[in-house]
C-alpha positions in Angstrom: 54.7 134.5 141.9 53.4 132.5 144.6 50.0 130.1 144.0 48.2 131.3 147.0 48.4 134.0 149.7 48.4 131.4 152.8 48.5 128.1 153.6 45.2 128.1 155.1 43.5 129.0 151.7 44.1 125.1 150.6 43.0 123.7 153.9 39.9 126.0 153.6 39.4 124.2 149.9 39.4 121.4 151.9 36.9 122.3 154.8 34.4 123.5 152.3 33.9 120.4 149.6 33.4 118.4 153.4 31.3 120.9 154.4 28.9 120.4 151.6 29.8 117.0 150.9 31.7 117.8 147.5 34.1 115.4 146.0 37.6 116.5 145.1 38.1 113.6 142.8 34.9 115.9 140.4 37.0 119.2 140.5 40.3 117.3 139.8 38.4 115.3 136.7 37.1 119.1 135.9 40.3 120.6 136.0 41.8 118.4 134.1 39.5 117.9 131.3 39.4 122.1 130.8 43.3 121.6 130.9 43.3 119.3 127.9 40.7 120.5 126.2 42.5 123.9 125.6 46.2 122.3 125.1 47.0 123.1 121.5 43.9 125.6 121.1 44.8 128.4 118.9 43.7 131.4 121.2 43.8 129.5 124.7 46.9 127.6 124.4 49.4 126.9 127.5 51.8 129.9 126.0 48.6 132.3 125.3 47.3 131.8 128.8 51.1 132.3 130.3 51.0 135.3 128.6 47.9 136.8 129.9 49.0 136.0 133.5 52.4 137.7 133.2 50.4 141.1 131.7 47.7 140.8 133.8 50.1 140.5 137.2 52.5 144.1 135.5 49.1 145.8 135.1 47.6 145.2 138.6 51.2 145.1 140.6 51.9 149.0 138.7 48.3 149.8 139.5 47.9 152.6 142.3 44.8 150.8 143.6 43.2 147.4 142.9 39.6 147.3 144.0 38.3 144.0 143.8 34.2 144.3 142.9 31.9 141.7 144.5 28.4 140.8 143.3 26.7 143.1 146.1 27.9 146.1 144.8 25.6 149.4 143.9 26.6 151.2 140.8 26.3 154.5 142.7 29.5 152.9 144.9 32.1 152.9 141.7 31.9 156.5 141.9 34.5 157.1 143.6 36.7 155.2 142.4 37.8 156.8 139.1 41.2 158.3 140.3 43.5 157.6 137.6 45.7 154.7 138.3 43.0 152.9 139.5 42.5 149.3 138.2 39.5 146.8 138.8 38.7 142.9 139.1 35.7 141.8 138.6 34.3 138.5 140.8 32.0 137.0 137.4 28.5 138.9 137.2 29.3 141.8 139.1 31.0 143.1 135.9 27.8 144.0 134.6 28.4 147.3 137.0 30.9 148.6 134.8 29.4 151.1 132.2 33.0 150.4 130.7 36.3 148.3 130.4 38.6 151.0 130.4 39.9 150.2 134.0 39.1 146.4 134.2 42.2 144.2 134.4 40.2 141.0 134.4 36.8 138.7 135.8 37.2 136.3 137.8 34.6 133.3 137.6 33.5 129.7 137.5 31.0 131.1 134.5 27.6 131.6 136.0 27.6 134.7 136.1 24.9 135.2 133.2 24.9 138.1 130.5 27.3 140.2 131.9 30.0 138.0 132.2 29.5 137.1 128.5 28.7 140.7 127.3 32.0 141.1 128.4 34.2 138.1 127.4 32.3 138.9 124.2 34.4 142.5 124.1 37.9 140.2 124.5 38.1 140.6 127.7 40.6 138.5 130.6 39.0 136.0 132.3 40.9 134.1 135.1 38.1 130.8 134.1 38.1 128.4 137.4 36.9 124.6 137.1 35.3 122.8 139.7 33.5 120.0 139.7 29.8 120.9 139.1 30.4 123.3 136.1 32.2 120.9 133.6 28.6 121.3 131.2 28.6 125.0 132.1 32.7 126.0 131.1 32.3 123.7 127.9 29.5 125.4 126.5 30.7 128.9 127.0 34.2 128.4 125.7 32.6 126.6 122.8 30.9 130.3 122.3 33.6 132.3 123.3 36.0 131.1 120.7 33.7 132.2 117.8 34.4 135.9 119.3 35.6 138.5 117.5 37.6 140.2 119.5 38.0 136.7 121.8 38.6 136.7 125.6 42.3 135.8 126.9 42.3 133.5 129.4 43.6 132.3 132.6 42.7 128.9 134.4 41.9 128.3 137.6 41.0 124.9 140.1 40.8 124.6 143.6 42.6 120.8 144.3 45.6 119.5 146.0 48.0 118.8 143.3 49.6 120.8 140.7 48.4 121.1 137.6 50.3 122.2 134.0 48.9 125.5 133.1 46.3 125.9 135.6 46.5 128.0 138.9 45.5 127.5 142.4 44.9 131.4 143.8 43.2 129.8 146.6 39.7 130.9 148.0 36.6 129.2 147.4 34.1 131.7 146.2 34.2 134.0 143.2 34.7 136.9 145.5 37.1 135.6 147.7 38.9 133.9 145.3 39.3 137.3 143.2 40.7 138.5 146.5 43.3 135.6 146.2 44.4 136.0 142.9 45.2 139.6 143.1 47.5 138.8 146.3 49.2 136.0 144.8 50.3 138.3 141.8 52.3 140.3 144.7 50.3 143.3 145.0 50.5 144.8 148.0 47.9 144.3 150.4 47.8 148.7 151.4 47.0 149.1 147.6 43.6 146.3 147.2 40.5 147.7 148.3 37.2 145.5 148.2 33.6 146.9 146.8 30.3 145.3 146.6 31.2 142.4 149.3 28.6 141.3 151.7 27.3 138.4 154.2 23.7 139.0 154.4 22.2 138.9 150.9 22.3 137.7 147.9 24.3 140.5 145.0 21.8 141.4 142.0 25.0 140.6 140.2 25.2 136.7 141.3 24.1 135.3 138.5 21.9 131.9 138.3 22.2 130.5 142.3 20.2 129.3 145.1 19.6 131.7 147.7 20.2 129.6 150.7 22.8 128.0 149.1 24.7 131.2 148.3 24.6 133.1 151.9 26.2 129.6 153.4 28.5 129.9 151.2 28.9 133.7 151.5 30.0 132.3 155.0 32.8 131.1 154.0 33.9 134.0 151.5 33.2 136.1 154.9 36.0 133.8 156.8 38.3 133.4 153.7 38.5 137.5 153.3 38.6 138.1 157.1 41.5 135.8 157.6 43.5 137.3 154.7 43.0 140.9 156.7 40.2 142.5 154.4 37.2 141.8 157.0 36.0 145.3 157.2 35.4 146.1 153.7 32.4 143.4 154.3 29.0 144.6 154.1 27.0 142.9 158.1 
């Protein structure tokens, strides 16, 4: 298992923090306080989250088709996608368009992504959690409220810096969307079986979750770049 699909997805990491004038010394001092926080935690612990990973990776590498759902997606779009053998991952809020779990391998977020993200943790289950250096507040106080689930969420963790961390991933990617993208490819599935839903440049998903408008179709620019350059363009919504 390899920790990102290209080089490029690091040097992109890079581009973006300049871009909009982001420190990499807050998402290392991020990552590494959600690292020790969860060290000897008795769901979340370094061997629980290994765990997760190696489960997660056998059920989306045997899966017939991956479809990774971004926060523009319709309801009316998952229809057809309910041939058995297919499995889903979920970039944070746009969860919320699942009427079930059955088929959902896991969410990946940085934990805006509102009540349906934590309806869902809430049912136990994955979320590959990703640290960065403006949501320290925001991961502390869900997994504060997580861990009093019954069932609770497994986890996998996520940063985006240039160094290796003990128990935490770099899939690569920058948005939620993007970086769902990367996660699934770094696990080895094979690109002809990942198709992406619900991805698109011009607006903002009803499944986004608390964000600034502006904000979120700049960086939608990037997720547009990130997916295009990884060969998935033209599942994007223009």
């Amino acid at each position: 298992m390899h920790e990102a699909p290209t080089p490029d997805a690091f040097l992109i990491q890079d581009e973006v923090r300049q871009a909009f004038g982001w420190s990499e010394t807050d998402d290392i001092e991020s990552a590494i306080d959600l690292q020790h926080s969860l060290q000897h935690h008795r769901h979340w612990s370094p061997a629980q989250r290994q765990s997760t990973l190696l489960r997660i990776e056998k059920q989306l590498r045997s899966a017939q088709r991956v479809i990774v759902i971004g926060a523009a997606i319709e309801q009316n779009e998952l229809v057809s996608y309910n041939r058995p053998g297919d499995i889903f991952v979920a970039a944070d809020g746009a969860v919320g368009a699942l009427s079930e779990y059955s088929q959902l391998a896991c969410i990946v977020s940085d934990l805006d992504g509102g009540d349906f993200l934590d309806a869902a943790a809430k049912q136990g289950q994955t979320v590959v959690v990703h640290a960065h250096g403006d949501n320290k507040q925001q991961w502390r106080e869900t997994l504060s409220s997580w861990e009093q689930c019954t069932p609770t969420p497994s986890l996998i963790l996520s940063h985006q810096v240039n160094r290796a961390i003990p128990g935490m991933h770099n899939f690569g990617g920058f948005t939620d969307g993007d970086r769902a993208l990367c996660f699934v490819l770094s696990l080895g599935v094979q690109a002809k079986n990942v198709e992406l839903v619900g991805f698109s440049i011009n607006r903002v998903g009803r499944w986004s979750g608390v964000t600034v408008a502006e904000t979120k179709l700049k960086k939608l620019e990037w997720m547009e770049r990130i997916v295009s350059e990884l060969g998935f363009g033209h599942f994007i919504k223009k």
